[in-house]
C-alpha positions in Angstrom: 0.0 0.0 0.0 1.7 3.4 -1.0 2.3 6.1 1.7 -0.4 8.9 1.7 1.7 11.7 3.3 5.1 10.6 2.6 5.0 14.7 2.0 4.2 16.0 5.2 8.0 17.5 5.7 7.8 19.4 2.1 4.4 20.7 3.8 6.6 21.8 6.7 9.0 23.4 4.7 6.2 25.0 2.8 4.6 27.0 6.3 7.9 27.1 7.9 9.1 29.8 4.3 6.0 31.4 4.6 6.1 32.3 8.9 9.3 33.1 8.7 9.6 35.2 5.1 12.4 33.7 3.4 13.8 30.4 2.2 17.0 31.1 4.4 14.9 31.9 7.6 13.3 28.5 6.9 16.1 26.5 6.6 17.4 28.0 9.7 14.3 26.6 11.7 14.2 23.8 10.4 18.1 22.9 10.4 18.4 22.3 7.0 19.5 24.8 3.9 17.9 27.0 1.5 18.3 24.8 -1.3 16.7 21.6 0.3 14.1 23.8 1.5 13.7 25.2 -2.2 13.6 21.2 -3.3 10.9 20.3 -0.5 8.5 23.5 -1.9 9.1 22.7 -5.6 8.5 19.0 -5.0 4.9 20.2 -3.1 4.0 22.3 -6.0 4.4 19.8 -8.7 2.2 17.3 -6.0 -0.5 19.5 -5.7 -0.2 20.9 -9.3 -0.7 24.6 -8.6 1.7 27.7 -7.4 1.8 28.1 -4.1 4.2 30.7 -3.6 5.4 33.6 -5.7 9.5 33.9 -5.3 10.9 37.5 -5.4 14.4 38.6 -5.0 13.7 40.1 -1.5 10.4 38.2 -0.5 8.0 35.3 -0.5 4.0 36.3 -1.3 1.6 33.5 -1.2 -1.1 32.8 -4.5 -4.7 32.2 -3.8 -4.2 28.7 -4.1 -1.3 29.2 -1.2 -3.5 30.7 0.9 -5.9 28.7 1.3 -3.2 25.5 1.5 -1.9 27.2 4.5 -4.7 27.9 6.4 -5.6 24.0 6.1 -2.0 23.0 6.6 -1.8 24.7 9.5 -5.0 23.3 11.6 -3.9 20.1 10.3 -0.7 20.1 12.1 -2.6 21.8 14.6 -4.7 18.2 15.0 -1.3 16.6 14.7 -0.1 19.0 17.8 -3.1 18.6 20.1 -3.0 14.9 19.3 0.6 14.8 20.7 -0.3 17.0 23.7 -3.1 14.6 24.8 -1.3 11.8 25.0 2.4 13.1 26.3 2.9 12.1 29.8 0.4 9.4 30.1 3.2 7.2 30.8 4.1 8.8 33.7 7.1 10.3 32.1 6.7 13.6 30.7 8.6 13.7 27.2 8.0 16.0 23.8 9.0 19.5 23.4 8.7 23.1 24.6 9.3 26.4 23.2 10.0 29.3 25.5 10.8 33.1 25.0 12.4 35.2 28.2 13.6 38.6 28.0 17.0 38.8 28.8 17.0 39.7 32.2 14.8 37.0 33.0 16.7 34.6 30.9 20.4 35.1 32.2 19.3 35.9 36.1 16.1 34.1 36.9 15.5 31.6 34.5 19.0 29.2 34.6 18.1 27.9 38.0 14.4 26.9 37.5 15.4 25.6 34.1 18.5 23.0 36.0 15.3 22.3 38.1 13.4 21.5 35.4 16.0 19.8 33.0 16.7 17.2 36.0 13.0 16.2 36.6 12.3 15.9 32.9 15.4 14.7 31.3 13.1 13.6 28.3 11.5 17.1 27.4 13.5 19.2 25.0 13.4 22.8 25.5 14.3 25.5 22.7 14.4 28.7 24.2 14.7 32.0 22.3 16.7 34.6 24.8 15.4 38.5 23.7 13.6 41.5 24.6 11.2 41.5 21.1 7.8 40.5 22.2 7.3 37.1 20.1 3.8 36.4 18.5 3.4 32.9 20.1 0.6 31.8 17.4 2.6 32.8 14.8 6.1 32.3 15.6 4.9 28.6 17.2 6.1 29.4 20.9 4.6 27.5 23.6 5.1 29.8 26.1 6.9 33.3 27.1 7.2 35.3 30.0 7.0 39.0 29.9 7.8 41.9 31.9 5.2 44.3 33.5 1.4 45.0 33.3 0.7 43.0 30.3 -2.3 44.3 27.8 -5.7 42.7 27.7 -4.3 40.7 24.4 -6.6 37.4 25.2 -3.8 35.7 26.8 -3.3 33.9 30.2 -1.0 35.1 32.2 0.7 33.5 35.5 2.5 36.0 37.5 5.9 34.6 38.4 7.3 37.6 41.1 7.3 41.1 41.6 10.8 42.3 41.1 12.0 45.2 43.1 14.1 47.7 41.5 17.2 50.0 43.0 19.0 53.2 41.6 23.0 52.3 41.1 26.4 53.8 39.8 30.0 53.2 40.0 32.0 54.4 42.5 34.4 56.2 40.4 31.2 58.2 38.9 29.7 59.4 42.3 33.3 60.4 43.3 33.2 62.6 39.7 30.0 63.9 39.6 28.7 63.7 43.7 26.2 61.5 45.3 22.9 62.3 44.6 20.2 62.9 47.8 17.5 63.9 46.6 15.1 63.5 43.5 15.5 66.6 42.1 19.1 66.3 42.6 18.7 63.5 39.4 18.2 66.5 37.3 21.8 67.2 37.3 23.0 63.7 36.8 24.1 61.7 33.9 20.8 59.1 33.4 21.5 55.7 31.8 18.3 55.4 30.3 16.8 52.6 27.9 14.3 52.4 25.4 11.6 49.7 25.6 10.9 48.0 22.6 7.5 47.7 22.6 6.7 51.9 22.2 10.2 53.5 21.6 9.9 55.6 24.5 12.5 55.6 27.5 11.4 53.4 30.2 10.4 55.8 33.4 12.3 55.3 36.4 9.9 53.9 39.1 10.3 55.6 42.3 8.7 56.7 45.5 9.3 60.1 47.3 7.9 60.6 50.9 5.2 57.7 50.4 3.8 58.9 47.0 4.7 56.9 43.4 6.8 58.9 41.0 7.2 57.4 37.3 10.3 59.7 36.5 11.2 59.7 32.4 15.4 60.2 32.8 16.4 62.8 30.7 19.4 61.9 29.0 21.8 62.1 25.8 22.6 58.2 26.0 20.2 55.6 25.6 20.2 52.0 25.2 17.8 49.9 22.6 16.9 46.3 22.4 19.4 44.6 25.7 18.1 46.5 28.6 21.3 45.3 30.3 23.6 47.5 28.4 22.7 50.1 31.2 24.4 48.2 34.0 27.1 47.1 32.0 27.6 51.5 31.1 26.8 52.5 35.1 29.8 49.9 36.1 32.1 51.6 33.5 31.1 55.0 35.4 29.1 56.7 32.5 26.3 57.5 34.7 23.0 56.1 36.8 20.2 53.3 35.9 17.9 51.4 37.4 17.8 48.1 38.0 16.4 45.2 39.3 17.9 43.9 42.9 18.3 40.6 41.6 20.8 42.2 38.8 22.5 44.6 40.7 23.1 42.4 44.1 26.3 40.3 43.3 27.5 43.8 41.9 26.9 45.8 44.9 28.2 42.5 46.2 31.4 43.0 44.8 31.4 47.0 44.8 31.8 47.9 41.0 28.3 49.6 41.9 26.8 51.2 44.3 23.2 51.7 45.1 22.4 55.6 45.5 18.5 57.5 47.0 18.0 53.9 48.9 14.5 56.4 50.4 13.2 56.3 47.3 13.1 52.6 46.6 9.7 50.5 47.4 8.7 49.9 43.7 8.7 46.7 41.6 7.9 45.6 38.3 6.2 42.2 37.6 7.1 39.1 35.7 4.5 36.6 34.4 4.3 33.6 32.1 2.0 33.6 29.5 0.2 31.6 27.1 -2.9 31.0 24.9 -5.7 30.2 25.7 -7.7 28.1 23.4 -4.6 25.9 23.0 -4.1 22.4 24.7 -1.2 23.2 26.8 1.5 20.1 26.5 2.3 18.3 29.5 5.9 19.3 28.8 4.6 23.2 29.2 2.2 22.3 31.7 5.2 20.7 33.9 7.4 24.0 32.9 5.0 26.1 34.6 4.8 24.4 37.7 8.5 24.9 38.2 8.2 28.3 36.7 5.7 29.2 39.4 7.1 26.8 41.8 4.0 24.8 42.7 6.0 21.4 41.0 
């Protein structure tokens, strides 16, 4: 009896090119190259006997006929997915596959030690995480799961809070000796502010700060600021180019170690919230149901 869908990875390489907007981004996801993945969409076309994608120097546009392939590729990987998710971990051993985005102050302070946690109660689960501070489409881009900092939109989502970060004011030693120690709010003014841009709005981030009880979201003024690695702040403050802000957890082994120093410890109080989120109408995996419980520690 001949195989029916001896085709399914050309279909694969068919939605992966189209997600991700070029062959080359394809083959990248899919750990192959840009000429097999050429092969595997050629080899669909001639199957199906239409054009499914129209190739351009600097981009990929589906055909009518492409469109409407995709949209029933997709839920019928989607059936493949949820088939996979119902039965994962029946055994009693969870096994399959997780994908996870973190920003990276999450993902290089917070996240390495739930993750060993994780890694040595399920050996069997693999787990690709993406490290960045672009807010992924998870529908789109195929992620399982992401966490996100601060009050997160009413986007449809469900979100698991993780912790409330609290957040300190810090510079270098050899700065404060330069320029003085700040004592007051107002005093910022005349301070060089380490300030960085959030990717979401392209507007500096506000300093979060409290001053005799009351909240003050102060916006830093400033001729330096930092795009896309909000770290690059702490990493310019311990070089003595000026104040940030920070979250404790960053700055502790630092102040730790004294290449910074927190400054206005009065006006701290304020934190910013972490969660892990997810869609809804999705059947979550046991593999990303178990990585939630040792997200939010209740594993």
């Amino acid at each position: 009896m001949p195989r029916r869908f001896d085709h399914l990875n050309d279909v694969e390489a068919f939605i992966a090119a189209v997600e991700r907007g070029s062959l080359t981004a394809a083959a990248t996801a899919l750990g192959t190259t840009p000429s097999v993945v050429s092969r595997a969409l050629a080899r669909l076309e001639q199957r199906l006997g239409v054009q499914l994608l129209r190739r351009t120097t600097r981009r990929l546009g589906l055909t009518d006929a492409g469109r409407l392939y995709l949209e029933q590729s997709r839920t019928a990987f989607g059936l493949l997915a949820e088939a996979e998710r119902a039965i994962q971990g029946q055994g009693g051993e969870v096994t399959g596959s997780v994908r996870l985005s973190v920003p990276t102050t999450y993902g290089h302070y917070r996240l390495p030690a739930k993750l060993r946690t994780f890694v040595r109660r399920h050996p069997r689960v693999q787990v690709e995480l993406s490290i960045s501070n672009r807010n992924v489409d998870l529908v789109a881009e195929g992620f399982d799961l992401a966490i996100r900092l601060g009050a997160l939109p009413d986007s449809g989502l469900v979100a698991r809070k993780l912790e409330d970060a609290p957040m300190c004011l810090v510079a270098s030693k050899a700065y404060l000796k330069e320029a003085g120690t700040p004592r007051s709010l107002a005093d910022l003014e005349r301070h060089a502010c380490l300030s960085f841009v959030m990717p979401s709005t392209g507007r500096v981030a506000p300093w979060i700060l409290r001053e005799e009880g009351r909240d003050v979201d102060w916006t830093p003024p400033t001729a330096l600021r930092v795009a896309d690695d909000v770290l690059g702040v702490v990493s310019l403050a311990e070089q003595g180019m000026g104040l940030c802000q920070t979250y404790d957890f960053i700055a502790a082994d630092r102040l730790r170690r004294g290449t910074l120093v927190e400054v206005l410890p009065k006006s701290r109080g304020r934190s910013r919230p972490f969660s892990v989120i997810y869609v809804p109408h999705r059947s979550l995996s046991a593999a990303s149901r178990a990585l939630i419980a040792v997200l939010t520690d209740t594993a």
